[in-house]
VOGU-3710 file (C-alpha; in Angstrom, 3 decimals, decimal comma):
1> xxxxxxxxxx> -105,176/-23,794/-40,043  -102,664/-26,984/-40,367  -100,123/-25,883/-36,816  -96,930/-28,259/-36,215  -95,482/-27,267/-32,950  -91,596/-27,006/-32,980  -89,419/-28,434/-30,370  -88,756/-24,854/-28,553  -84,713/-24,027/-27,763  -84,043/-23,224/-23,931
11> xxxxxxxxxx> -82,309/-1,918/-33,275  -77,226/30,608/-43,468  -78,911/32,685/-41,386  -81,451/32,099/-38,357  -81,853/33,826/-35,447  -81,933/32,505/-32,477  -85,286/30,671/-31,058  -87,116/28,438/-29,385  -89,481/25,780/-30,371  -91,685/24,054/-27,728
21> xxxxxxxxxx> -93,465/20,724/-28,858  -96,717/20,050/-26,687  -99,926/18,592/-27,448  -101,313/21,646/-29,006  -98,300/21,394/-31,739  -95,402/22,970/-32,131  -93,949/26,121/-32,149  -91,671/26,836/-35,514  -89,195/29,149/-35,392  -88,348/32,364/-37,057
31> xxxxxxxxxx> -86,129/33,072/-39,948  -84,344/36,136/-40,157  -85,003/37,739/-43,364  -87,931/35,770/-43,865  -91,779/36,808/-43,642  -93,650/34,062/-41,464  -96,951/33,349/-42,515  -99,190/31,212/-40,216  -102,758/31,531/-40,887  -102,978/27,856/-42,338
41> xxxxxxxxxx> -105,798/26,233/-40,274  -104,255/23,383/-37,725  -105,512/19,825/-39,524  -106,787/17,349/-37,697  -108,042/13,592/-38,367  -111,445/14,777/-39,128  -110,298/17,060/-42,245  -106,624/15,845/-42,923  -108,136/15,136/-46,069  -108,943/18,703/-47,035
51> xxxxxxxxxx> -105,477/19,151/-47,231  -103,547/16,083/-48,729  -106,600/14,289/-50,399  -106,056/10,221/-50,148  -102,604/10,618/-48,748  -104,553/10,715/-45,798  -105,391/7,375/-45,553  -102,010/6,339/-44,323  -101,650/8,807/-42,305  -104,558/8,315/-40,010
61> xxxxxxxxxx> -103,989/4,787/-40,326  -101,062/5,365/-38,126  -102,539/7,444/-35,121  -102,005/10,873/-36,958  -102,983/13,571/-34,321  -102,894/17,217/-36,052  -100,600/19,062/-38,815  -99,325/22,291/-37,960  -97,777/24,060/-41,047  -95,541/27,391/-41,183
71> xxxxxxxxxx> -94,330/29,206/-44,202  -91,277/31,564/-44,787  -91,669/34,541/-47,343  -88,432/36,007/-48,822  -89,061/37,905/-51,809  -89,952/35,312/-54,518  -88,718/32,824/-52,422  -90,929/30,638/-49,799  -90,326/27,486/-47,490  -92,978/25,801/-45,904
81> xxxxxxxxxx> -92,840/23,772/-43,444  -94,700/20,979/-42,273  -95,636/19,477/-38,560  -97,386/16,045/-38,843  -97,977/14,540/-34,722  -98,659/11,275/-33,924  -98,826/9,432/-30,820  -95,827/8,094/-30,545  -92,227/7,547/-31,454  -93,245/4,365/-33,476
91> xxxxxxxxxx> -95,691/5,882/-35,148  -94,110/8,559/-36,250  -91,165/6,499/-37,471  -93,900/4,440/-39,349  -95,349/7,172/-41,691  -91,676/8,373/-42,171  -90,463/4,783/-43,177  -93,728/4,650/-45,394  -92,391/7,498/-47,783  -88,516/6,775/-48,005
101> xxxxxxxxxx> -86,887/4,990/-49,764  -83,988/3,399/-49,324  -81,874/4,574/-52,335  -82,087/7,896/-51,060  -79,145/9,752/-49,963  -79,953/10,106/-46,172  -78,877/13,011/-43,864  -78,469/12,841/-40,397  -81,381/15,435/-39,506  -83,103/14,660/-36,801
111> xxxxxxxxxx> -83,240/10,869/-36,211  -82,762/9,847/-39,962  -83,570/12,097/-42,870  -83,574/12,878/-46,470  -82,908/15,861/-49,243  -82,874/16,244/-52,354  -83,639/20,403/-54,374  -86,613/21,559/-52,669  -87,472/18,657/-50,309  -86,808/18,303/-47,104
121> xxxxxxxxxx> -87,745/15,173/-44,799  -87,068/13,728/-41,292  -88,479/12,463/-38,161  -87,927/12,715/-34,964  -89,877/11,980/-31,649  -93,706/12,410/-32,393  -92,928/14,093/-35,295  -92,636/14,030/-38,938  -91,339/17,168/-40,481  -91,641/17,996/-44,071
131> xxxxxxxxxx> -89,816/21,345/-45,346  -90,223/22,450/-48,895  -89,542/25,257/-51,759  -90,250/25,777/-54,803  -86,613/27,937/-54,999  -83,633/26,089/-57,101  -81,195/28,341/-55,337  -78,730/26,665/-53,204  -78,473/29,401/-50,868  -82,063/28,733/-50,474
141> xxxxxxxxxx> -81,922/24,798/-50,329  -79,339/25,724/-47,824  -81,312/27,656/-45,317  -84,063/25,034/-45,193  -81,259/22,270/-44,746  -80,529/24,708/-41,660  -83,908/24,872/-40,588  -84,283/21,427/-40,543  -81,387/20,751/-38,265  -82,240/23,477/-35,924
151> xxxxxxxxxx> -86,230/22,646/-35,455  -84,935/18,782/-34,777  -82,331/19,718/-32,599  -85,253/21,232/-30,145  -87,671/18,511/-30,675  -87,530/16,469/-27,437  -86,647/13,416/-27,698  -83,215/11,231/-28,424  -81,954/10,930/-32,515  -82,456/7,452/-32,130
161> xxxxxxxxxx> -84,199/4,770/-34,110  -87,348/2,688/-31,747  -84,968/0,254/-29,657  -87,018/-2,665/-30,656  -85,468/-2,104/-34,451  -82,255/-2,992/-33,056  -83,783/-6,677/-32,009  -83,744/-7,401/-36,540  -80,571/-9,186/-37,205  -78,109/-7,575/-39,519
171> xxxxxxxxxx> -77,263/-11,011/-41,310  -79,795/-10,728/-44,765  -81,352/-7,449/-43,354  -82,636/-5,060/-46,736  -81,435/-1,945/-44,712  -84,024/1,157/-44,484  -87,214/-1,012/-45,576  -87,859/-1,112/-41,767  -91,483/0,283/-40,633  -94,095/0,389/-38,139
181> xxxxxxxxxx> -97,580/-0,828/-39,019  -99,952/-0,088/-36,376  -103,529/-1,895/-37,424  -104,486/-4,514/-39,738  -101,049/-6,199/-39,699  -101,046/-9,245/-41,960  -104,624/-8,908/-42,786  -105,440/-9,525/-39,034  -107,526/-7,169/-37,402  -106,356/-7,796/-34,013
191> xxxxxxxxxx> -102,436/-8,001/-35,126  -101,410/-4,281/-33,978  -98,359/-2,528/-33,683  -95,733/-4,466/-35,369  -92,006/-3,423/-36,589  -91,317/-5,293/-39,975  -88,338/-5,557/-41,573  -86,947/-7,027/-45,020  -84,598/-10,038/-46,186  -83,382/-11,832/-48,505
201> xxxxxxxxxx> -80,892/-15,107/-47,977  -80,038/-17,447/-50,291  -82,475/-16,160/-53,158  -85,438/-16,245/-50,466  -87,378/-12,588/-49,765  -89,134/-12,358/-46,824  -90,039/-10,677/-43,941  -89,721/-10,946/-40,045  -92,410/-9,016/-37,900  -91,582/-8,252/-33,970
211> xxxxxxxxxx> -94,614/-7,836/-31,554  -94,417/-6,243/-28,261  -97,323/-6,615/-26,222  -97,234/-5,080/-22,721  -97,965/-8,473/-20,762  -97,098/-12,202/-21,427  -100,927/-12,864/-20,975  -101,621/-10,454/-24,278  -99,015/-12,357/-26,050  -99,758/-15,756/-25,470
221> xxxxxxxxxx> -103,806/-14,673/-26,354  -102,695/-13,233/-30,027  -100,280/-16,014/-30,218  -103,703/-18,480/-29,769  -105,575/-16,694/-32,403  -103,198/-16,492/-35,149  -102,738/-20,610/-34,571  -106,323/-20,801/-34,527  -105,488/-23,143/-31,385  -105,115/-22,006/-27,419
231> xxxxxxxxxx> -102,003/-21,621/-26,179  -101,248/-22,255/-23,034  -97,575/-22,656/-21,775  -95,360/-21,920/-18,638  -94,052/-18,412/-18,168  -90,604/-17,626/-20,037  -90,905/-20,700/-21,971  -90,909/-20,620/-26,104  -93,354/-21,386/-28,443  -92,436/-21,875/-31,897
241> xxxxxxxxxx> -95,188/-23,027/-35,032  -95,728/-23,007/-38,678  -99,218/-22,186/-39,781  -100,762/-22,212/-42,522  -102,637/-18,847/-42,860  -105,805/-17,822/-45,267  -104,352/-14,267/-46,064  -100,327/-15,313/-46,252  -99,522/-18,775/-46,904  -97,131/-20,129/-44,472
251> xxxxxxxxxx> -96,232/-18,399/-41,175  -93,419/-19,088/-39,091  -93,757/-17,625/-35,674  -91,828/-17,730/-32,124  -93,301/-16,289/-28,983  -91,261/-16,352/-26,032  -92,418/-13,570/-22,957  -94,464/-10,721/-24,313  -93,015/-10,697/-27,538  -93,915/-12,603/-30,928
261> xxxxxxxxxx> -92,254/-12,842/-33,674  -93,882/-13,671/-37,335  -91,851/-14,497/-40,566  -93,632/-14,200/-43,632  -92,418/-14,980/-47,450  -90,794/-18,254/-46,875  -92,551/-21,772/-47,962  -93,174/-24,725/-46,361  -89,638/-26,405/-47,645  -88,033/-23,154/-45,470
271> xxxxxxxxxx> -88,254/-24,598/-42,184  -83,921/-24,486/-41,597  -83,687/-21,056/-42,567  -86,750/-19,564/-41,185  -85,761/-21,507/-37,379  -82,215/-19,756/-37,800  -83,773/-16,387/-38,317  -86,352/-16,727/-35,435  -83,627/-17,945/-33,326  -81,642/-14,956/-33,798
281> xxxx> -84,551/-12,830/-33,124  -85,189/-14,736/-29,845  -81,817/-14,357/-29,307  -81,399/-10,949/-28,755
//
């Protein structure tokens, strides 16, 4: 890896119930008027598969824990629901992220969510919730629209995005193509847990990665391997490189504390634009 070392600067009808979340799942409510049915089996990562084939993979990929699933039985008319847990907040937000999109018409269930006839999808806390019918009837749509605000409203946790999203700048930012990739990130086995978001700026697409690693000491290690080249530097201060890197091209990365930052996408005739963005980063 070629490294030059920059000069560092000084984000209807339901009755009422309760719904627990703990680490055996959660607890749906009931419907009134509606049939529950819940003799699905609870899915786990060791047969997630059984159920949503090579979807899976992505789930898993992101610390999936189990999938508890209840249905309601009116008539003709069903909604199922769906509980997928993961171990965290970030995670969850990362498989929810994953199957967006942002032309969607989002709804403000739980932390961020979307609808459109017969699908219903939002995440909140440790949670990703998936509600669904087969039905075209509004009334229908309506009561799992109802549903869905009433499950997320017991969830624990706040309807906020991961703070750490709020540390993107606005300035260029592709909004709701934000996501949480937990392993593998950039092709680098030991690159883990890593909010990305998307840019563009004068005709230039790229992408800035944020890092949070729980001790200076972690960061400055990672920061060593992805230069191919140990870093060592006094606490606080900033590190700032371009590298050129076997899976991505050129990388532009910052490190200052326990966090590192990685911008990807730009080339090597980028170097203004990808310093202002890392500044910002480092910035806030």
């Amino acid at each position: 890896m070629n490294i030059l070392k920059f000069l560092a600067p000084a984000f209807f009808a339901c009755s009422f119930f309760s719904v627990v979340t703990h680490g055996q799942g959660i607890e749906f409510p009931e419907l009134k008027g509606y049939k529950t049915v819940s003799d699905y089996p609870v899915y786990t990562p060791d047969d997630l598969w059984d159920y949503i084939n090579g979807a899976a993979d992505a789930y898993l990929a992101l610390g999936f824990n189990d999938l508890h699933i209840n249905e309601y039985v009116k008539g003709k008319n069903k909604i199922k629901a769906e509980a997928y847990r993961f171990s965290s907040d970030a995670e969850a937000f990362g498989i929810y992220s994953l199957e967006r999109s942002p032309g969607y018409d989002f709804i403000t269930t739980g932390v961020q969510g979307y609808m459109e006839e017969g699908v219903l999808n939002f995440y909140k806390g440790e949670y990703y919730i998936k509600l669904m019918t087969h039905s075209k009837s509004k009334k229908v749509n309506d009561t799992m629209r109802t549903l869905g605000d009433m499950i997320a409203d017991k969830i624990s946790g706040r309807n906020e995005f991961p703070e750490l999203l709020r540390a993107f700048p606005a300035e260029g930012l592709l909004k709701n193509e934000e996501t949480y990739l937990l392993d593998g990130v950039l092709g680098h086995d030991y690159l883990r847990g890593a909010y990305r978001a998307s840019y563009e700026s004068g005709g230039d697409r790229f992408y800035i990665y944020i890092f949070n690693f729980k001790t200076e000491e972690e960061a400055v290690a990672i920061a060593g391997k992805l230069t191919d080249t140990p870093v060592s530097t006094a606490a606080g201060e900033t590190e700032k490189y371009v590298i050129t890197d076997g899976f991505n091209g050129v990388l532009y990365a910052a490190r200052k504390g326990n966090r590192l930052i990685v911008l990807s996408g730009l080339d090597n005739d980028k170097t203004s634009v990808a310093e202002r963005y890392l500044n910002m980063v480092l910035s806030r």
